[in-house]
N, CA, C and O atoms as CSV, one atom per row, in Angstrom:
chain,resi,resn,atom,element,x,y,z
A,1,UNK,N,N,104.262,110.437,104.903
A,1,UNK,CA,C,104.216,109.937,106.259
A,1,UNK,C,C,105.318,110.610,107.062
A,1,UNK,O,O,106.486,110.235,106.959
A,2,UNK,N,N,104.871,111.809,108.025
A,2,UNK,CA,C,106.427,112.027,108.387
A,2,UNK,C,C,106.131,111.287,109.669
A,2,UNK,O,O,105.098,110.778,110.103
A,3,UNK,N,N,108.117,111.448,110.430
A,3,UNK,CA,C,107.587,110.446,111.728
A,3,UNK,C,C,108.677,111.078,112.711
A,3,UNK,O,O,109.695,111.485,112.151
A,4,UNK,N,N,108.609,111.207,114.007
A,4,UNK,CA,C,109.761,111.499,114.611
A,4,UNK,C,C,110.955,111.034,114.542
A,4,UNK,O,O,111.246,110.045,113.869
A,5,UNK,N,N,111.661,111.610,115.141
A,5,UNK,CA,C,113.311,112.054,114.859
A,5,UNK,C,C,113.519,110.382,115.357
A,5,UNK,O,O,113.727,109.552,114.472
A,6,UNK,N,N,113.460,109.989,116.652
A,6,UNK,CA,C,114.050,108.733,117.804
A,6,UNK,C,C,113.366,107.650,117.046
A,6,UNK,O,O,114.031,106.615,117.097
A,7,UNK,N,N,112.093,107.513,116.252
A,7,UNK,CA,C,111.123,106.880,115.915
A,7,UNK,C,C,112.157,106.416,114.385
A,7,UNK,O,O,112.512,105.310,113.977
A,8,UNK,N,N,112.335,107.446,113.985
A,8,UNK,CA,C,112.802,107.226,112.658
A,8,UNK,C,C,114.158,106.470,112.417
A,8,UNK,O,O,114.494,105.529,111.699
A,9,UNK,N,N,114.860,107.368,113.420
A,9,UNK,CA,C,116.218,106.201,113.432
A,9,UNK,C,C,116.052,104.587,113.817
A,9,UNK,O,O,116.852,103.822,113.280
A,10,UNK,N,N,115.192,104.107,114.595
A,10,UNK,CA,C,114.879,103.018,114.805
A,10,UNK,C,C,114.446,102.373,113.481
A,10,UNK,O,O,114.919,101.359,112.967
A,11,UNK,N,N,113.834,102.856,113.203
A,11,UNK,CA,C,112.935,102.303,111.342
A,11,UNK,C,C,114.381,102.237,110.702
A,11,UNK,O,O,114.878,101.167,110.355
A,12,UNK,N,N,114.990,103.401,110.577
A,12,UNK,CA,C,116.014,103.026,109.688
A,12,UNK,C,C,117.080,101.784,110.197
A,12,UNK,O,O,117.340,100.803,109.500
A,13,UNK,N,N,117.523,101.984,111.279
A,13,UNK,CA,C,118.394,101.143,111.999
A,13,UNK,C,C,117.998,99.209,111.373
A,13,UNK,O,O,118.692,98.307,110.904
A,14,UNK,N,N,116.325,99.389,111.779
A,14,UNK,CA,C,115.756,98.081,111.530
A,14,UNK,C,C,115.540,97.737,109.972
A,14,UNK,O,O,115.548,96.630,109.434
A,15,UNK,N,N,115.331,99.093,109.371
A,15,UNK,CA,C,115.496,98.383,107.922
A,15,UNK,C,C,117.116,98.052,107.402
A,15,UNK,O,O,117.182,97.227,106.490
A,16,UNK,N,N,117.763,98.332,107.647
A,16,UNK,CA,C,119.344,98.227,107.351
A,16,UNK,C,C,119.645,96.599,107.999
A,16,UNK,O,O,120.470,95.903,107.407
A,17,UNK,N,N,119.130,96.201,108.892
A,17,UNK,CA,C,119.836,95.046,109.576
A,17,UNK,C,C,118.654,94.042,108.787
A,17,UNK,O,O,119.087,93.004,108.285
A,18,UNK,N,N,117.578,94.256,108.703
A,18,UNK,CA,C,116.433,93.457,107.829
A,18,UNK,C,C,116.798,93.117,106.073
A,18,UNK,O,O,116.844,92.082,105.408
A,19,UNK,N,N,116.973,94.284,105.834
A,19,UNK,CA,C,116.818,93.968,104.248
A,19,UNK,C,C,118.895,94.073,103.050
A,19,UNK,O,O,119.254,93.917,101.883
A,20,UNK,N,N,119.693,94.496,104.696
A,20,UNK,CA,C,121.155,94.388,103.675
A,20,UNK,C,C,121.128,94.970,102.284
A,20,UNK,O,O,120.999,94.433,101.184
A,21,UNK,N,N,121.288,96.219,102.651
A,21,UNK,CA,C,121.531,97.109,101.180
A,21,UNK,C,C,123.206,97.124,102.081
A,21,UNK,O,O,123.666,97.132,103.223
A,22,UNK,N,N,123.800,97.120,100.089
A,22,UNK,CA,C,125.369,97.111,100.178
A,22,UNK,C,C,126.030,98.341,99.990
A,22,UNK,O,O,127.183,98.501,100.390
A,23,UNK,N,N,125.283,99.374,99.315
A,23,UNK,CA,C,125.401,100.490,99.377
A,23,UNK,C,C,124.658,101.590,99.305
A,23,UNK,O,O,123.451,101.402,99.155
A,24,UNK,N,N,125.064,102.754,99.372
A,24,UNK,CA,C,124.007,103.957,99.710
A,24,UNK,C,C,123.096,103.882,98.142
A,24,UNK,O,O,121.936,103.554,97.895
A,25,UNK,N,N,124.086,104.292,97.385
A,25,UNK,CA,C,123.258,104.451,96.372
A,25,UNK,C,C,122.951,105.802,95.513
A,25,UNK,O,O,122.213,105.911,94.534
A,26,UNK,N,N,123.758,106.831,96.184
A,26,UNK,CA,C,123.573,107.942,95.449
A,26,UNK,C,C,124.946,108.008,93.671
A,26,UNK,O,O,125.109,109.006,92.970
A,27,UNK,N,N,125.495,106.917,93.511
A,27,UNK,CA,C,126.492,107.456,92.184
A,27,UNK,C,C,125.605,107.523,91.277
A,27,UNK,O,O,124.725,106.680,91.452
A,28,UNK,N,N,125.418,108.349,90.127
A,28,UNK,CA,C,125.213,108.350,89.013
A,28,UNK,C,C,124.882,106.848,87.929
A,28,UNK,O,O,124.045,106.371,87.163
A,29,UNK,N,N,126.057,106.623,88.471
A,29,UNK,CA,C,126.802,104.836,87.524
A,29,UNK,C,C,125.965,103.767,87.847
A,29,UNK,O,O,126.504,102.878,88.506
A,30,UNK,N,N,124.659,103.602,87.524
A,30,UNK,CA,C,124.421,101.806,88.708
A,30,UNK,C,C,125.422,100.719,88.874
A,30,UNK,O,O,125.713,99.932,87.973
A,31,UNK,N,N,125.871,100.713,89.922
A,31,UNK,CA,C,126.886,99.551,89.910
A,31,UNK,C,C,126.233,98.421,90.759
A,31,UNK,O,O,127.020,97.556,91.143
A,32,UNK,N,N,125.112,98.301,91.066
A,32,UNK,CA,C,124.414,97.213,91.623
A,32,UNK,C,C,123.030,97.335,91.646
A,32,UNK,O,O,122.442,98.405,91.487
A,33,UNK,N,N,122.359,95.979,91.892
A,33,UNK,CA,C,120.854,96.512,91.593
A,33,UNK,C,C,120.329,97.112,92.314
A,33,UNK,O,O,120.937,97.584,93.275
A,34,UNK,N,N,119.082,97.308,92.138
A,34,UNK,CA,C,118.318,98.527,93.516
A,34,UNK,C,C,118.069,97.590,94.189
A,34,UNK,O,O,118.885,98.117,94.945
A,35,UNK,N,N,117.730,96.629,94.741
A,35,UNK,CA,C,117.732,95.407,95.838
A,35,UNK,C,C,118.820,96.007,97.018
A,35,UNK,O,O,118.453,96.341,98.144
A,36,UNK,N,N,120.220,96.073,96.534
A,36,UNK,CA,C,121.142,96.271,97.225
A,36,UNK,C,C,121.665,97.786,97.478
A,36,UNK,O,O,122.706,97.914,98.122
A,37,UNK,N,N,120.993,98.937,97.002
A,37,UNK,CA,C,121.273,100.125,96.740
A,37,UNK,C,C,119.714,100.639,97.959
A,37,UNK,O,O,118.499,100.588,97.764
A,38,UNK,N,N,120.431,101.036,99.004
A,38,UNK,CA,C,119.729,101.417,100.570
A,38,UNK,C,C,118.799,102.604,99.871
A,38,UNK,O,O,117.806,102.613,100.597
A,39,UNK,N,N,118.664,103.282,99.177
A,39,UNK,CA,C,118.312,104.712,98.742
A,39,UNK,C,C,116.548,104.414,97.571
A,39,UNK,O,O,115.533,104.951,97.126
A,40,UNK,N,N,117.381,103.098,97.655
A,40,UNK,CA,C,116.119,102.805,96.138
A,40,UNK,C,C,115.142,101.083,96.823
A,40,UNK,O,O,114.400,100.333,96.187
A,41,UNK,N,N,115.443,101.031,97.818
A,41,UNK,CA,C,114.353,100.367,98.434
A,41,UNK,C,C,113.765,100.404,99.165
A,41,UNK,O,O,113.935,101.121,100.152
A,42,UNK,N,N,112.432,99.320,98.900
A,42,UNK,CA,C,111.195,100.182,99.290
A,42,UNK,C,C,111.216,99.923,101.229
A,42,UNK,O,O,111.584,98.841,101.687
A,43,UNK,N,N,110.791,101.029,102.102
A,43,UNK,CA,C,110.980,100.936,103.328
A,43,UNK,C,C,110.299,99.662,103.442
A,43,UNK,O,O,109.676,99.079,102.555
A,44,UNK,N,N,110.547,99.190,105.003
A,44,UNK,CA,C,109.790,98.124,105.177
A,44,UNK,C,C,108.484,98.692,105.866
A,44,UNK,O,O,108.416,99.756,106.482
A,45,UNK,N,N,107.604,97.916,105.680
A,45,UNK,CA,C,106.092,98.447,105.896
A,45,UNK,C,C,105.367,99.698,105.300
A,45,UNK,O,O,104.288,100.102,105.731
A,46,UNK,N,N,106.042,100.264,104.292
A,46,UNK,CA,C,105.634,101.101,102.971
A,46,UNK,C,C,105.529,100.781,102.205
A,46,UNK,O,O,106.009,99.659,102.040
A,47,UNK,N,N,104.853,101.404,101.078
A,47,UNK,CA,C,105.127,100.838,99.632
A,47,UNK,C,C,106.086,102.311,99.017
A,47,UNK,O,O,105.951,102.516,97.811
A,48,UNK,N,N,106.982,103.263,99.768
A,48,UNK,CA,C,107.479,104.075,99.398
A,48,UNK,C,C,109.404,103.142,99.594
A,48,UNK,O,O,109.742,102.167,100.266
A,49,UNK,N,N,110.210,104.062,98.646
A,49,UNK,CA,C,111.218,103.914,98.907
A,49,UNK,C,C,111.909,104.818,99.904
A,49,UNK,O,O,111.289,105.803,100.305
A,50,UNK,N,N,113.489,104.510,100.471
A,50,UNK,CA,C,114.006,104.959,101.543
A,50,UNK,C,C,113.909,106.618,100.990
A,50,UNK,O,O,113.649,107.572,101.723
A,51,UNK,N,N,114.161,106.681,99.668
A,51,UNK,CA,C,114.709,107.884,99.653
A,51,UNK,C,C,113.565,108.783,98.935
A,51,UNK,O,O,113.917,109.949,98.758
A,52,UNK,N,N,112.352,108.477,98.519
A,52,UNK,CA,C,110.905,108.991,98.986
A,52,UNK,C,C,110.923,109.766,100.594
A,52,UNK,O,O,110.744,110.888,101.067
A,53,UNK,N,N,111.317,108.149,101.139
A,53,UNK,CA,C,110.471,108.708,102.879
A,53,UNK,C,C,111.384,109.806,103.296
A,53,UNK,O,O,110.848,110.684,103.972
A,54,UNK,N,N,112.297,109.903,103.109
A,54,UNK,CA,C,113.149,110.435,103.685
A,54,UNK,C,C,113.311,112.247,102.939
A,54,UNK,O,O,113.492,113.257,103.619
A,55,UNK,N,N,113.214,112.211,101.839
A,55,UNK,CA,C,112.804,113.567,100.845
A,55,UNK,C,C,111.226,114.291,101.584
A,55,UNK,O,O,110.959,115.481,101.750
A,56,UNK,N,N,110.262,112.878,101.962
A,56,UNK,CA,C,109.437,113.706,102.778
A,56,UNK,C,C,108.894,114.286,103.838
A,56,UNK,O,O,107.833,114.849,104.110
A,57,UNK,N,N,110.443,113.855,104.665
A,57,UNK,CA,C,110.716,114.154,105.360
A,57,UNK,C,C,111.863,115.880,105.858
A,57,UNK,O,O,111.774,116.693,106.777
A,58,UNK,N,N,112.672,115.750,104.847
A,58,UNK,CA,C,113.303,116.721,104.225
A,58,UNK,C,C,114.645,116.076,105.568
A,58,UNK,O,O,114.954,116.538,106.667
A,59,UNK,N,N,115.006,115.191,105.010
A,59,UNK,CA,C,116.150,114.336,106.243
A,59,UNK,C,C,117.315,113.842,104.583
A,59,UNK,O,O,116.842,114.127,103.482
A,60,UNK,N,N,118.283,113.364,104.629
A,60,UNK,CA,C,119.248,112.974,104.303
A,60,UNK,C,C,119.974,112.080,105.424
A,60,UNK,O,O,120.173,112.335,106.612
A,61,UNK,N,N,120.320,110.896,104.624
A,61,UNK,CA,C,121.308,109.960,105.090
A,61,UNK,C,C,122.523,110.022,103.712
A,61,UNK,O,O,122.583,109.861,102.493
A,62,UNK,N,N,123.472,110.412,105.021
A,62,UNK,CA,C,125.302,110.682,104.091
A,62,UNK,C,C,125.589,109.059,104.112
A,62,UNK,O,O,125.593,108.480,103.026
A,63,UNK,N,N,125.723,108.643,104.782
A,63,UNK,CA,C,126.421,107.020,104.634
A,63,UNK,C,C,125.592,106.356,105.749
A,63,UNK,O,O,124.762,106.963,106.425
A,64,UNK,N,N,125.955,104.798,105.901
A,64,UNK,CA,C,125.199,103.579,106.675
A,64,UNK,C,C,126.746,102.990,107.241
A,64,UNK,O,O,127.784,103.617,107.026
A,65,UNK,N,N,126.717,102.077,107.769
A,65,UNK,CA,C,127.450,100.728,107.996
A,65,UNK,C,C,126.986,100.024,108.756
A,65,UNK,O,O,126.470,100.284,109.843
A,66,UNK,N,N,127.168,98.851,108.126
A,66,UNK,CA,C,126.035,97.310,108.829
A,66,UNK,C,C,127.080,96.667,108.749
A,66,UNK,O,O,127.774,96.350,107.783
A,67,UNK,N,N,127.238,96.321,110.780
A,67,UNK,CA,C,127.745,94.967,110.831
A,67,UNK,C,C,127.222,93.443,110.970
A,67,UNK,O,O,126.099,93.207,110.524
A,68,UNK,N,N,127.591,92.922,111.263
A,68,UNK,CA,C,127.497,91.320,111.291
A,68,UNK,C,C,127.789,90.256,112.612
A,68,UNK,O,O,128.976,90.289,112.937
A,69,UNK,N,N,127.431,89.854,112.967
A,69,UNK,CA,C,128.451,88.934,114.442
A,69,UNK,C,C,129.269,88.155,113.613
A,69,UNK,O,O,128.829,87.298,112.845
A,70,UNK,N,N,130.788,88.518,113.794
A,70,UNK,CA,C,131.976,87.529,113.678
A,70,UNK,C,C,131.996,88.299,112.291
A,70,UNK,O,O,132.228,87.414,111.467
A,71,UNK,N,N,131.864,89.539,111.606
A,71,UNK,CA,C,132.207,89.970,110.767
A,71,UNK,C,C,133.246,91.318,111.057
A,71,UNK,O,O,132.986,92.242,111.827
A,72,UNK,N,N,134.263,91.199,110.378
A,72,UNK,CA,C,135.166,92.847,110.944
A,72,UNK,C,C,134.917,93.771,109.603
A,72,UNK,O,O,134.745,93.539,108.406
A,73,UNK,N,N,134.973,94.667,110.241
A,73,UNK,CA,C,134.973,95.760,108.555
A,73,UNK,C,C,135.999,95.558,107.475
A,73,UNK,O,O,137.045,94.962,107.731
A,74,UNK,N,N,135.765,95.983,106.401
A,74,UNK,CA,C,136.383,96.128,105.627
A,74,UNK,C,C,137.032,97.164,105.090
A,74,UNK,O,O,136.324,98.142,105.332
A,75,UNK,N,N,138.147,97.563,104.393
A,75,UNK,CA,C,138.670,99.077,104.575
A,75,UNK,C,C,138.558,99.737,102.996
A,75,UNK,O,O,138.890,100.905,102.790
């Protein structure tokens, strides 16, 4: 499925604030489940994962950050 550039960031934007993955997900090590690992779940309204859609796309995401109301970052 590829999809435009403005189109796509929106999808991503909305899956990040929808489904709270805690991290990207590219280490080697699993240190959390794929639930919470942004890279290994499945988009919303696909049955593909982020990092399917995005390979067929030939796009890469380096990092995320999701805030919160009344949440400050963490360092």
């Amino acid at each position: 499925m590829l999809i435009m550039t403005d189109q796509l960031g929106r999808l991503l934007a909305q899956h990040v604030v929808a489904m709270r993955p805690k991290t990207l997900g590219l280490t080697e090590k699993k240190v959390s489940n794929d639930e919470d690992r942004l890279l290994y779940q499945k988009l919303m309204g696909t049955d593909k994962t982020v990092s399917t859609f995005m390979s067929e796309n030939q796009l890469v995401i380096n990092d995320f950050v999701r805030f919160e109301c009344g949440e400050e970052r963490q360092q």
